[in-house]
N, C-alpha and C positions, 0 to 999 in steps of 0.2 A: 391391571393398570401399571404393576413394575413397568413389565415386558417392554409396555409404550417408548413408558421413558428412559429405560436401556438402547431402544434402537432410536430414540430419537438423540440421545449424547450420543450414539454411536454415529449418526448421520455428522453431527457438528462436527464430530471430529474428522469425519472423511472431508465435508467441508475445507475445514481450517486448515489439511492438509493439501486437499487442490489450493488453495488461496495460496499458501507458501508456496508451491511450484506455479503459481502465475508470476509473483515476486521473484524466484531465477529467473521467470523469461522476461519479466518488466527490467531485469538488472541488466539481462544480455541487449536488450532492445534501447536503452540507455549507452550503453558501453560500444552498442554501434550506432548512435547517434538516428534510430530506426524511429521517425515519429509514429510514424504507422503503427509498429510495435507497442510504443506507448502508449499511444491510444488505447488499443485494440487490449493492451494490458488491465489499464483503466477499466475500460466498460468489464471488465471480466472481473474484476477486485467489486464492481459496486455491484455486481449482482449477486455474487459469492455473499459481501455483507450484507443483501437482504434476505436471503435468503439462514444466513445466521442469524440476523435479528429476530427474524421468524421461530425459529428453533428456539431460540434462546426463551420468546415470549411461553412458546406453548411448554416448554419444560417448568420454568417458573409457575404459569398456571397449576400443572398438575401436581407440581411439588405442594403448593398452597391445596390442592382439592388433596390430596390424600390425609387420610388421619393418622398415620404413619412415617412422619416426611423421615424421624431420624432412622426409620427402621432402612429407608433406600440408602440414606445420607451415606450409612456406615456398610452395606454391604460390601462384598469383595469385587463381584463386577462394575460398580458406581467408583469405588476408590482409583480403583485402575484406568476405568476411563478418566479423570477426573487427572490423573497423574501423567496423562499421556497429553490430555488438552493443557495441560500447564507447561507441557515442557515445548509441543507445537508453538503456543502463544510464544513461550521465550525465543524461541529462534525466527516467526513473523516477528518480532520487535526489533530483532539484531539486525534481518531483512529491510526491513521496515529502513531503518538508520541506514544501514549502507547504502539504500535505494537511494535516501535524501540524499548525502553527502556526494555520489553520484551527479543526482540529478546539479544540486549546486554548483558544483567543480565545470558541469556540462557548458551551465548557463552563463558562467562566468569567461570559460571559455570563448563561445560564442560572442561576449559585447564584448571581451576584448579585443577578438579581430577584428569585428564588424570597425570598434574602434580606433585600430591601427590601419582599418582602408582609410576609416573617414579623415584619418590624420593623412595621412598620404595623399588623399584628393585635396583637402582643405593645402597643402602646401602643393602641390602642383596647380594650384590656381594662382599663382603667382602673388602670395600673401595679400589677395584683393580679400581686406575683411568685409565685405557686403557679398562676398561670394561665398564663405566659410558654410560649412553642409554641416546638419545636426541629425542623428540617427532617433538617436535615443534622449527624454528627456533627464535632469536632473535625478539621479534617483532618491528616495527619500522614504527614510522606515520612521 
């Protein structure tokens, strides 16, 4: 039963390592304004994390079925993976944050313009305020 759950952390971690190399290409796909990319990034990050939930469950399980758990807990192959999934996680997290801060700067870009056309049209309508164009509503957190 080790064996299992050696190669099933070892699976998570090859996982959590494609998921971080969707996140470059989610970050190049962002950086060229690619929705496609995004998307297509998206559906790839939500199947990666079902596929870890999965993994996650059945490791948990067999950690609980073994009468043994500290004897895995503390082996030398368990530590190692377990030291390589922490340091993966830390660098999806930095990803993770740079992605956001990306995507923000993107969005803000965007209703900016959008909002210096609208301003442009609304004054080339010859300041007729029942003519004034609205894009975007109020925004409100």
């Amino acid at each position: 039963m080790e064996h299992i759950l050696f190669d099933i952390a070892q699976k998570e971690l090859n996982i959590l390592k494609d998921f971080h190399r969707t996140l470059k290409e989610e970050r190049d796909a962002i950086i060229s304004f690619s929705i496609d990319g995004i998307i297509r990034g998206n559906n790839k990050k939500e199947e990666l994390l079902k596929k870890i939930e999965f993994l996650e469950a059945e490791k948990e399980k067999l950690i609980r079925e073994n009468p043994e758990p500290e004897k895995i807990l503390n082996d030398s192959r368990w530590l190692t993976i377990s030291r390589e999934i922490k340091s993966i996680m830390n660098d999806i997290n930095i990803a993770l944050g740079k992605n956001i801060n990306l995507l923000s700067f993107s969005v803000d870009y965007v209703k900016n313009s959008i909002d210096n056309i609208v301003d442009f049209v609304n004054k080339a309508s010859y300041n007729n305020k029942k003519a004034r164009l609205s894009v975007f509503p109020p925004r409100e957190i």
